[in-house]
Structures are given as C-alpha cells and as structure tokens.
N, CA, C and O atoms as a MOPAC input file, in Angstrom:
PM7 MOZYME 1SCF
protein

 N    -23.98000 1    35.68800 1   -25.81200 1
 C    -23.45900 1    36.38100 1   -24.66300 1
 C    -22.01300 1    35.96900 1   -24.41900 1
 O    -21.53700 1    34.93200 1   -24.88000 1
 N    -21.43600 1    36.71700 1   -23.77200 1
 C    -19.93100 1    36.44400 1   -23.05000 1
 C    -19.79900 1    36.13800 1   -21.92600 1
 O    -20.65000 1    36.23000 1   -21.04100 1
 N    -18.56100 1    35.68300 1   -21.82500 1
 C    -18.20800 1    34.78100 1   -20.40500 1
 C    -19.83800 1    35.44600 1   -19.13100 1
 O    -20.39600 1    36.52700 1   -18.93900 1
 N    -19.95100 1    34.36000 1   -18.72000 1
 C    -20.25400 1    34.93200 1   -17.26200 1
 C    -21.96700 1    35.60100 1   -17.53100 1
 O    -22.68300 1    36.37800 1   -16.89800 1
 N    -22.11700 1    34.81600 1   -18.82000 1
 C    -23.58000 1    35.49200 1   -18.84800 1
 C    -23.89000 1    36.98400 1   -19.20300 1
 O    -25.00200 1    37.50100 1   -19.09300 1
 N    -22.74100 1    37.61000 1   -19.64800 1
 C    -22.44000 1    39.10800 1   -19.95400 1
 C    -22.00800 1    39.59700 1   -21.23700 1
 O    -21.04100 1    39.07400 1   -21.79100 1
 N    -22.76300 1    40.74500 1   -21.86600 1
 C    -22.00400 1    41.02000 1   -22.88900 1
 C    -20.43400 1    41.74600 1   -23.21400 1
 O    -19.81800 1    42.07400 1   -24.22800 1
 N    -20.24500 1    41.77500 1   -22.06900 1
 C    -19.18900 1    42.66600 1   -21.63700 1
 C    -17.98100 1    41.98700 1   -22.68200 1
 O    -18.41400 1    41.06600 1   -23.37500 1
 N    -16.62100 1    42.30900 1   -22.86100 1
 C    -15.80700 1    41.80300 1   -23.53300 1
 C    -15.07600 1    42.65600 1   -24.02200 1
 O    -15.60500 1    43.43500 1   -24.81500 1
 N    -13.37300 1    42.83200 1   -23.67100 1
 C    -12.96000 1    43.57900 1   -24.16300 1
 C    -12.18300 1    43.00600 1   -25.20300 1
 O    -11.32200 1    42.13000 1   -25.12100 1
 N    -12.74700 1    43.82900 1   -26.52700 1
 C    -12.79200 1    43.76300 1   -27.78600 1
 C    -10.96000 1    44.63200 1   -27.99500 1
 O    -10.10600 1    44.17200 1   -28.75400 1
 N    -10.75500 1    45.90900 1   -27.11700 1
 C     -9.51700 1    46.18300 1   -28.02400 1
 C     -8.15100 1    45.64200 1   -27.85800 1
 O     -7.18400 1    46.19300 1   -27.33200 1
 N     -8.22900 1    44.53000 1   -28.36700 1
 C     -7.24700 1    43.46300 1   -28.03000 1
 C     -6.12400 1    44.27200 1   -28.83600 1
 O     -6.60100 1    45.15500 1   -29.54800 1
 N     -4.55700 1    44.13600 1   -28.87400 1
 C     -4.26900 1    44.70800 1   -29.52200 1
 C     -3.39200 1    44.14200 1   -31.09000 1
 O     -2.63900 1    44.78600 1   -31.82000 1
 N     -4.00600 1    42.27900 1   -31.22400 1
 C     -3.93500 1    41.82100 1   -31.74000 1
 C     -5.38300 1    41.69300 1   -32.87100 1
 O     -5.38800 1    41.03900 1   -33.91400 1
 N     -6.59900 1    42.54700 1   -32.29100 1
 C     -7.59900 1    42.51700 1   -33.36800 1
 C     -7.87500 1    43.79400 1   -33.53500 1
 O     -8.14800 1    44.53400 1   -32.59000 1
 N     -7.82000 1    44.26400 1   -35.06200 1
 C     -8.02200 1    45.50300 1   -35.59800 1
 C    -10.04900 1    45.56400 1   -35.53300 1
 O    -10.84900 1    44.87900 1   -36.17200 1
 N    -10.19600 1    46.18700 1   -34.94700 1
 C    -11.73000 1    46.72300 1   -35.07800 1
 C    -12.30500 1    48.15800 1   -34.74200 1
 O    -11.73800 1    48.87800 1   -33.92000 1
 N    -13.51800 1    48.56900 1   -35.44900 1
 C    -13.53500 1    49.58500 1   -35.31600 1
 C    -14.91300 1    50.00400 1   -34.26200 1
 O    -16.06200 1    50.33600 1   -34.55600 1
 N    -14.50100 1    49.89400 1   -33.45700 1
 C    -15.50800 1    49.45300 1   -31.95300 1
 C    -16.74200 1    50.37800 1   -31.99000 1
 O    -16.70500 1    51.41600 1   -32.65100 1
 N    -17.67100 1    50.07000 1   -31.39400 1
 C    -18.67200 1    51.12400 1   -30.86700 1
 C    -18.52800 1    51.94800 1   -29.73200 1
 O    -17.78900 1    51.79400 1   -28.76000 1
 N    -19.03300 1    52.50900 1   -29.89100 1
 C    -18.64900 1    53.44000 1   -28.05200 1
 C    -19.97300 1    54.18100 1   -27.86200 1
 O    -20.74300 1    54.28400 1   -28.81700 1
 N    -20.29300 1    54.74400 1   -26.56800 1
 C    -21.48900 1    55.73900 1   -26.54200 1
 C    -20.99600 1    56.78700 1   -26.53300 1
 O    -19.88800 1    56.91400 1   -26.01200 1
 N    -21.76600 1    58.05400 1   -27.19900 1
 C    -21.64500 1    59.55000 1   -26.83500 1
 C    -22.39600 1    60.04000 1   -26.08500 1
 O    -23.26900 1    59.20300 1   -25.85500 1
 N    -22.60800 1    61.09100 1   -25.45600 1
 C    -23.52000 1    61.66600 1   -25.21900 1
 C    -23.73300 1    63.52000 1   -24.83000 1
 O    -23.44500 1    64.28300 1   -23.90700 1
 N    -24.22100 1    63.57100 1   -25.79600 1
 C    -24.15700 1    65.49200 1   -26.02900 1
 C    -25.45800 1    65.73100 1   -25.12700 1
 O    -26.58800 1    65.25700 1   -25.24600 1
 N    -24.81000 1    66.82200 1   -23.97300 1
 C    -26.08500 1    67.54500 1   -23.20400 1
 C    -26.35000 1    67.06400 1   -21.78000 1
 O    -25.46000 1    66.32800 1   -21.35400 1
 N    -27.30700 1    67.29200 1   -20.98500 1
 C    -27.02200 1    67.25500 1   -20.33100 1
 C    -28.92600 1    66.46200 1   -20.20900 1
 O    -29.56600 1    66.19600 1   -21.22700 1
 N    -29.48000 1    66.23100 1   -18.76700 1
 C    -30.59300 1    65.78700 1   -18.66400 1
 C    -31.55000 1    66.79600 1   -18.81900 1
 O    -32.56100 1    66.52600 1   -19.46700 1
 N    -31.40100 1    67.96700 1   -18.31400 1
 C    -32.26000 1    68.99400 1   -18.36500 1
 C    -31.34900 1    70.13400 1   -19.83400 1
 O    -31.94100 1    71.14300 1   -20.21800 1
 N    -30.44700 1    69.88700 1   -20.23600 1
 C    -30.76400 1    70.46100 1   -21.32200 1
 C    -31.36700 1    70.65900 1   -22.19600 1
 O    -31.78600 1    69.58100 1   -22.61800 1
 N    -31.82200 1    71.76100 1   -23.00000 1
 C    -32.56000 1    72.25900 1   -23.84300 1
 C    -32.28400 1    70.89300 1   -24.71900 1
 O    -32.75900 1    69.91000 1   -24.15000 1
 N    -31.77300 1    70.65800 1   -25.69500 1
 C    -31.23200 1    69.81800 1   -26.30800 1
 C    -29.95900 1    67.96400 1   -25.98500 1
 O    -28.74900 1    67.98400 1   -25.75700 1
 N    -30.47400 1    67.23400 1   -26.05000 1
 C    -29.46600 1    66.40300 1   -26.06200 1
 C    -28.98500 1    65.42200 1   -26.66300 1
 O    -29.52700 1    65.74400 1   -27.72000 1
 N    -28.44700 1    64.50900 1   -26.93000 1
 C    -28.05800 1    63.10600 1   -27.54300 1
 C    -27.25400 1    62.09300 1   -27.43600 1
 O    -26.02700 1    61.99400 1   -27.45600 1
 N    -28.22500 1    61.25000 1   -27.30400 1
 C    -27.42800 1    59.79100 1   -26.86400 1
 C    -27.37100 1    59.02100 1   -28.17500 1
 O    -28.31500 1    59.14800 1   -28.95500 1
 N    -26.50900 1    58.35900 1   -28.43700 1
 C    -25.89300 1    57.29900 1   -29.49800 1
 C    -24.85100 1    56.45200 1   -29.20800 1
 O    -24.05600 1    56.50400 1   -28.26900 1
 N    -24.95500 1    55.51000 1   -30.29100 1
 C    -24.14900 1    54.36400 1   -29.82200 1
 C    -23.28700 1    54.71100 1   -31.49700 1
 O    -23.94100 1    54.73300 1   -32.54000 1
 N    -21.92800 1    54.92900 1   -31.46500 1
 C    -20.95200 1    55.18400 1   -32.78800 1
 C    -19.98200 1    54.74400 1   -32.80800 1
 O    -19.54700 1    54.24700 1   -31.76900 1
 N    -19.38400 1    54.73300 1   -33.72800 1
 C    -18.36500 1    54.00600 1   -34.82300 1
 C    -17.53600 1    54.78600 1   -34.01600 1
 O    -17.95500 1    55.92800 1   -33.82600 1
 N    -16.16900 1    54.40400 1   -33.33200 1
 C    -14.74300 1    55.45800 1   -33.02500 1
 C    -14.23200 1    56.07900 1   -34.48700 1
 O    -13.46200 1    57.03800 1   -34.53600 1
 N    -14.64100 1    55.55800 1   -35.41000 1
 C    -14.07600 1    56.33300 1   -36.68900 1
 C    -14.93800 1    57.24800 1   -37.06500 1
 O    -14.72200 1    58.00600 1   -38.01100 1
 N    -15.91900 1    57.26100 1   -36.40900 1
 C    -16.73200 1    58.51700 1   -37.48800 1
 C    -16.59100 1    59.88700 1   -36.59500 1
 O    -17.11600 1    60.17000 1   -35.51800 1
 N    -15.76000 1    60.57900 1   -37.36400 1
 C    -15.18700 1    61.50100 1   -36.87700 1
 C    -16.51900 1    62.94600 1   -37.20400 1
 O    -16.94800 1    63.62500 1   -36.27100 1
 N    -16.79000 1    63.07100 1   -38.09100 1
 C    -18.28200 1    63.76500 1   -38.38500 1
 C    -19.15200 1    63.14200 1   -37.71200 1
 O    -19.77600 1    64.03800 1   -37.14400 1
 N    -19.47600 1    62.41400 1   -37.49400 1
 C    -20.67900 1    61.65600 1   -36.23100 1
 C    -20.43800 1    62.53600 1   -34.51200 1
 O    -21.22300 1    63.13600 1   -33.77700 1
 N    -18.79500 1    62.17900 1   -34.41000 1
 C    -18.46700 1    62.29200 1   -33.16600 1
 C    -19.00900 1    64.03400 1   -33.13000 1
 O    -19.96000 1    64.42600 1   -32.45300 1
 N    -18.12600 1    64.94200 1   -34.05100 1
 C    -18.19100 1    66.28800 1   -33.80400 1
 C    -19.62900 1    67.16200 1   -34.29400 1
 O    -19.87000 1    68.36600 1   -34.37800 1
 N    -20.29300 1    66.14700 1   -34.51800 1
 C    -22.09800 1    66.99500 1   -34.74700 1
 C    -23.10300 1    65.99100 1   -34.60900 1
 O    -23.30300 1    64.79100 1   -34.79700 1
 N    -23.77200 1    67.28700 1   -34.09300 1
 C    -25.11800 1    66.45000 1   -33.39300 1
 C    -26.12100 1    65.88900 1   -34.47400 1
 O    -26.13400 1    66.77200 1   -35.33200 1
 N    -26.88200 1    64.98100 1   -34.83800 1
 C    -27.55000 1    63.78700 1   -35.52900 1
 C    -26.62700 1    62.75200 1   -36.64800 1
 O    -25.78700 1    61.93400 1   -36.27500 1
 N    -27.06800 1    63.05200 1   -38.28100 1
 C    -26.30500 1    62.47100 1   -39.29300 1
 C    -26.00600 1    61.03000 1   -38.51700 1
 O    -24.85800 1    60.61800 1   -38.35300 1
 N    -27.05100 1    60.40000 1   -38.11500 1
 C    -27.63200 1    58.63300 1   -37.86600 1
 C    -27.32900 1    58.06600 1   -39.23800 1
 O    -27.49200 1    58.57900 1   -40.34500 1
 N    -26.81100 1    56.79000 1   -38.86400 1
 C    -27.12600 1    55.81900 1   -40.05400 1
 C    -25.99500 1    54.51900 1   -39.74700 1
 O    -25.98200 1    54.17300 1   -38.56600 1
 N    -25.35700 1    54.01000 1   -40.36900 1
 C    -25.19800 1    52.93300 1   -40.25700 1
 C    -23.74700 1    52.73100 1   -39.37300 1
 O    -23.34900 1    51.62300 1   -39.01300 1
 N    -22.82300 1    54.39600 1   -39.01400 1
 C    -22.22000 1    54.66200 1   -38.19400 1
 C    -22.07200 1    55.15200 1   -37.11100 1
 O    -21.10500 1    55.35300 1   -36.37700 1
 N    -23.50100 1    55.39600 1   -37.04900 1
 C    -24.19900 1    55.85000 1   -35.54900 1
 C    -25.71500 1    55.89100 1   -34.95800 1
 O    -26.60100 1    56.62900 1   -35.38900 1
 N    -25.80700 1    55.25200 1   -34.22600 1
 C    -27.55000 1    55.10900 1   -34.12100 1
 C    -27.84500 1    55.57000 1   -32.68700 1
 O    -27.22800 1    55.33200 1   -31.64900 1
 N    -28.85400 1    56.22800 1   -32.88700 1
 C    -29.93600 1    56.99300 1   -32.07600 1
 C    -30.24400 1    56.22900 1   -30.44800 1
 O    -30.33800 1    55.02000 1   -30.23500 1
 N    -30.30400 1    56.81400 1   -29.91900 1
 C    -30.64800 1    55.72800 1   -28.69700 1
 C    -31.82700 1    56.42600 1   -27.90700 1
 O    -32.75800 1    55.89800 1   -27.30000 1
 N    -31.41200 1    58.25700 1   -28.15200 1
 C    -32.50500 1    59.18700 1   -27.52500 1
 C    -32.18400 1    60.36500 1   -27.62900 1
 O    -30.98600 1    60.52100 1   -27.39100 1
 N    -32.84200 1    61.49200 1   -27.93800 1
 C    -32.39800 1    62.99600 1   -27.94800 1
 C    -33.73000 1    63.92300 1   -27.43300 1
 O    -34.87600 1    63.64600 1   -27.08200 1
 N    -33.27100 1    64.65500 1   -27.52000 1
 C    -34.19600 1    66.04600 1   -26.91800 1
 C    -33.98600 1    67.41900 1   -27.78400 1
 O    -32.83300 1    67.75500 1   -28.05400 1
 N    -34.98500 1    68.14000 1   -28.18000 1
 C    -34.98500 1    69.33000 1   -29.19200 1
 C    -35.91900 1    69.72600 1   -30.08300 1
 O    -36.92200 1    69.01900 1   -30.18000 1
 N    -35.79700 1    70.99200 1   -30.96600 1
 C    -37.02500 1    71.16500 1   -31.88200 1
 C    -37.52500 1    72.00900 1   -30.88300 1
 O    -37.06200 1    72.61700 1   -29.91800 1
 N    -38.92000 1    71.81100 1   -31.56500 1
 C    -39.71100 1    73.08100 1   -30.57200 1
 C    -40.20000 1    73.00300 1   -29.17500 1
 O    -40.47600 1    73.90500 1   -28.38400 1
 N    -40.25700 1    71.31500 1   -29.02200 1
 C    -40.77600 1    70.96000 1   -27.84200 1
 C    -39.10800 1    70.40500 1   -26.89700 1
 O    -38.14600 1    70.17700 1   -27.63100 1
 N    -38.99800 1    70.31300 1   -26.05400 1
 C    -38.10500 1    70.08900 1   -25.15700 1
 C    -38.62800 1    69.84900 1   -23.73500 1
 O    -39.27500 1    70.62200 1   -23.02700 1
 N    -38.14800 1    68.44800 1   -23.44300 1
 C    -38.79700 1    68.30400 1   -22.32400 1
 C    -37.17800 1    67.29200 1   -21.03500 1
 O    -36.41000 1    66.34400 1   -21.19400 1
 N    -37.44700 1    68.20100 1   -20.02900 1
 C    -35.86900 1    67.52600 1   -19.06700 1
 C    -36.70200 1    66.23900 1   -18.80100 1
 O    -37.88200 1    66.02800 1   -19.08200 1
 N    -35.33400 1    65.02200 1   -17.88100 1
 C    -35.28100 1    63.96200 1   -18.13000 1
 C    -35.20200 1    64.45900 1   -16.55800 1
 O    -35.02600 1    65.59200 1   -16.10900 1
 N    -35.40700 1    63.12100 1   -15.84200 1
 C    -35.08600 1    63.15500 1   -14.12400 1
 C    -33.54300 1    62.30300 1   -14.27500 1
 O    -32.92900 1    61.85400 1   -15.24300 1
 N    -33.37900 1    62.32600 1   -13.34700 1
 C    -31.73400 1    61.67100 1   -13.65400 1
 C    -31.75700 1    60.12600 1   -13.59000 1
 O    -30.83300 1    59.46500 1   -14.06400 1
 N    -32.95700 1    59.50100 1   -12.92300 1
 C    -33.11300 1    58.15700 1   -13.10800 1
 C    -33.48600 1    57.78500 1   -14.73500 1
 O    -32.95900 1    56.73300 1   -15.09700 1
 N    -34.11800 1    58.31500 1   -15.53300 1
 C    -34.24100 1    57.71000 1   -16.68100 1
 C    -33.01200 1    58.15800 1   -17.59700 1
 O    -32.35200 1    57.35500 1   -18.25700 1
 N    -32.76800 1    59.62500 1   -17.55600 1
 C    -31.04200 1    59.68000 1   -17.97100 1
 C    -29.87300 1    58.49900 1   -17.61600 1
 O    -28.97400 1    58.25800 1   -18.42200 1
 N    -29.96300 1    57.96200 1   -16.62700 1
 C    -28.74700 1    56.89500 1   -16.60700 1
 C    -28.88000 1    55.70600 1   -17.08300 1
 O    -27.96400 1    54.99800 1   -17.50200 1
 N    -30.61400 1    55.30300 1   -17.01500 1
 C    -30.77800 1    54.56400 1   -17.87700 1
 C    -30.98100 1    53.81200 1   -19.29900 1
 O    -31.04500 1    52.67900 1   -19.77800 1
 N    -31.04100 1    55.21600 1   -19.67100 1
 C    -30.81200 1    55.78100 1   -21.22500 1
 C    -29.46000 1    55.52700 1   -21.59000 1
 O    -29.33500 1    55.34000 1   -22.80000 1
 N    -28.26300 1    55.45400 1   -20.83800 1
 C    -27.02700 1    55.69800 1   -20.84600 1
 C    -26.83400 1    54.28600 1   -20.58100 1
 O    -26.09600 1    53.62000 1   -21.30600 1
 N    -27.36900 1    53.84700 1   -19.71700 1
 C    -26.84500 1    52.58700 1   -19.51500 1
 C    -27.32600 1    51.51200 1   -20.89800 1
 O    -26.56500 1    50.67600 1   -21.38500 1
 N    -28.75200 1    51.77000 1   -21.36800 1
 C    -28.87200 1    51.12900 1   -22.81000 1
 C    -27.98700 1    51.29600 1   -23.67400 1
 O    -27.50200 1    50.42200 1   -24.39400 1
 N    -27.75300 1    52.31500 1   -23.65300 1
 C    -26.68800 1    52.85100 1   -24.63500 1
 C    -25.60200 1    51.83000 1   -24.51400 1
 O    -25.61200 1    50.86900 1   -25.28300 1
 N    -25.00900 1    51.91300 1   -23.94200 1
 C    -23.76600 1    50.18200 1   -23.32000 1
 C    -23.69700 1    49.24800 1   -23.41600 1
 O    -22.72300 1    48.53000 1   -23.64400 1
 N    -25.37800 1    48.90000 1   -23.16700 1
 C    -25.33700 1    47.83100 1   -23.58900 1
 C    -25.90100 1    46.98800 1   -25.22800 1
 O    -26.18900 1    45.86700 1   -25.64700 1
 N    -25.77600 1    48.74400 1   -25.81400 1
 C    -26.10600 1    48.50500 1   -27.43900 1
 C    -25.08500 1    47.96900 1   -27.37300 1
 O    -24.79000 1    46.78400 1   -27.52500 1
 N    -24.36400 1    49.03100 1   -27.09000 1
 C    -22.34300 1    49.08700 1   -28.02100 1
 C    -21.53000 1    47.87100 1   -27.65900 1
 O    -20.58000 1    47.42700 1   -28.30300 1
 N    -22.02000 1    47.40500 1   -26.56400 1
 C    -21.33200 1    46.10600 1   -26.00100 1
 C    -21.96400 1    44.85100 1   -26.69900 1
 O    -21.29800 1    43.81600 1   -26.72100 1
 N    -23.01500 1    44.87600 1   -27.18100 1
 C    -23.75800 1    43.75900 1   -28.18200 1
 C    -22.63900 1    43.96100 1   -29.15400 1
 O    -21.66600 1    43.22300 1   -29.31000 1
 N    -22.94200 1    45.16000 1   -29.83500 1
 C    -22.27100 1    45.51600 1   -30.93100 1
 C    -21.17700 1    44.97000 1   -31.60100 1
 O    -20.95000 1    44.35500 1   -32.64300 1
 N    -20.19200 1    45.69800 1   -30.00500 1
 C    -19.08100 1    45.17900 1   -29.50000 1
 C    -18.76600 1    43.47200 1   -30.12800 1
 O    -18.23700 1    42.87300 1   -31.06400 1
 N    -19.39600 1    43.29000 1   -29.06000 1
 C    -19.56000 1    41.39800 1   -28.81300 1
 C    -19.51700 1    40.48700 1   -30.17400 1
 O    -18.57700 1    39.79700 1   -30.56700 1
 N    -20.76000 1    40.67300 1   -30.76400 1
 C    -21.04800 1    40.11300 1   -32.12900 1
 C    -20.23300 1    40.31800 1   -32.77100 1
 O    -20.02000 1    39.19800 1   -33.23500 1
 N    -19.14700 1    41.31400 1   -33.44400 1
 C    -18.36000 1    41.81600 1   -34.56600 1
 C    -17.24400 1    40.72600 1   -33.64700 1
 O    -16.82900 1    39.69500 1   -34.17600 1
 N    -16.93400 1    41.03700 1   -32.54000 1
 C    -15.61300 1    40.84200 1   -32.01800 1
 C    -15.73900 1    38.80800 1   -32.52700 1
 O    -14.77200 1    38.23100 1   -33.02300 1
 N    -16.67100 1    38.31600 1   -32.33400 1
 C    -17.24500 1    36.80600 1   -32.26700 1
 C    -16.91900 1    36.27000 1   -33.55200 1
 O    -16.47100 1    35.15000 1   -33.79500 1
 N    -17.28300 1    37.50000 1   -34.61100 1
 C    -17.24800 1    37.10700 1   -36.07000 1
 C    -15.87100 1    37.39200 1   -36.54500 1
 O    -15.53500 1    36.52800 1   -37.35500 1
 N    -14.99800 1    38.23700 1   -36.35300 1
 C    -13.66500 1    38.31600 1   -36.87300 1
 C    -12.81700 1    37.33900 1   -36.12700 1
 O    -11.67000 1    37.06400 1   -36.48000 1
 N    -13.52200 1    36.72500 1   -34.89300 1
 C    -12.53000 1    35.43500 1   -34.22700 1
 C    -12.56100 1    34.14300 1   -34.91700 1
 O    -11.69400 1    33.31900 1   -35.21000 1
 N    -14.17400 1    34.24400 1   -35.13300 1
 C    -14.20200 1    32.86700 1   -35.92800 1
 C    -13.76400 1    32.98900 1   -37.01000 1
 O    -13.83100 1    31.88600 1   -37.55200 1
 N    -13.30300 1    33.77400 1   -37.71800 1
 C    -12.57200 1    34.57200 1   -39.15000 1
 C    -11.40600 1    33.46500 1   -38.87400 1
 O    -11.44000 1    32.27400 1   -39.18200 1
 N    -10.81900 1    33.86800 1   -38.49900 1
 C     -9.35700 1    34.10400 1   -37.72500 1
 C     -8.41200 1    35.40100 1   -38.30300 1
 O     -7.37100 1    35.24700 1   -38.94200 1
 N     -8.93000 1    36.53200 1   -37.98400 1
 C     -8.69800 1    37.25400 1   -38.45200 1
 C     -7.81700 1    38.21900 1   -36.93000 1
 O     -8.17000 1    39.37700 1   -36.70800 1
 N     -6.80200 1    37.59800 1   -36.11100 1
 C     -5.94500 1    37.48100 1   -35.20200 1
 C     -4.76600 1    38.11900 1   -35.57900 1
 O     -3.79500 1    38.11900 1   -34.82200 1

C-alpha cells in the first residue's frame, strides 16, 4: 500500500515514463450494453472498441448478448469504484518496481 494506508499514488511523475492504467467505461447503467475495464493509456484499439481483453485491458464488468439486464446506480458506482481501485493497485505496484529500478 501507499502512504496513508492507500493505494492511491500519483504515478505520472514527469520524471517516470510509464504506461499507466486508467478505467473506461462504455454505456451507461441501464444500457442495453456496457463496459467497465481497467486499460493500458496506450492501447489505443482497446480504448476505441468494445471487448479485445487481455493483458492490456481487463474486464471488470459488462452487459450484452441476448440477455441484458440494467444495474441500479448503487452497484454501477461500485463497479466503477473497483475499477480504481484495480488501476490504482496496478498503478502502485509497477510505479514501486521501476523506483526500486531506479529507473528515474
């Protein structure tokens, strides 16, 4: 964890090159379709279409196919809020390992 018992940490220092996580999220709670992920700022095909998961973007929750079912807005934010606190692990760990690098 980071300071303060938190994973929080801002990673875009502008002395460390990394290629951060961030959340997306396509749709809406009651949309037909949606998607939450935690992705790479470089994956530029990740960012502009919906699934294509893997080791530059991972799944956190979606909605679609034949069945579709809305979300109430309390489990939508909390979905969102996991999501954060993937990317901020994410975040955290990479940022921990290129320090102890010294890769500054």
């Amino acid at each position: 964890m980071g300071p303060n018992g938190s994973w929080l940490v801002d990673v875009r220092e502008p002395d460390i090159e990394m290629d951060v996580w961030e959340v997306q999220v396509k749709g809406t709670p009651c949309s037909a379709s949606f998607e939450i992920s935690v992705i790479r700022l470089s994956d530029t095909h990740g960012h502009a279409s919906w699934g294509w998961f893997g080791e530059k973007k991972l799944l956190i929750s979606h909605n679609g196919g034949p069945c579709t079912w809305p979300l109430i807005r309390q489990v939508w934010d909390k979905q969102i809020k996991l999501a954060q606190e993937v990317s901020d692990e994410l975040n955290y760990a990479e940022f921990k390992v290129i320090r102890a690098q010294g890769k500054e």
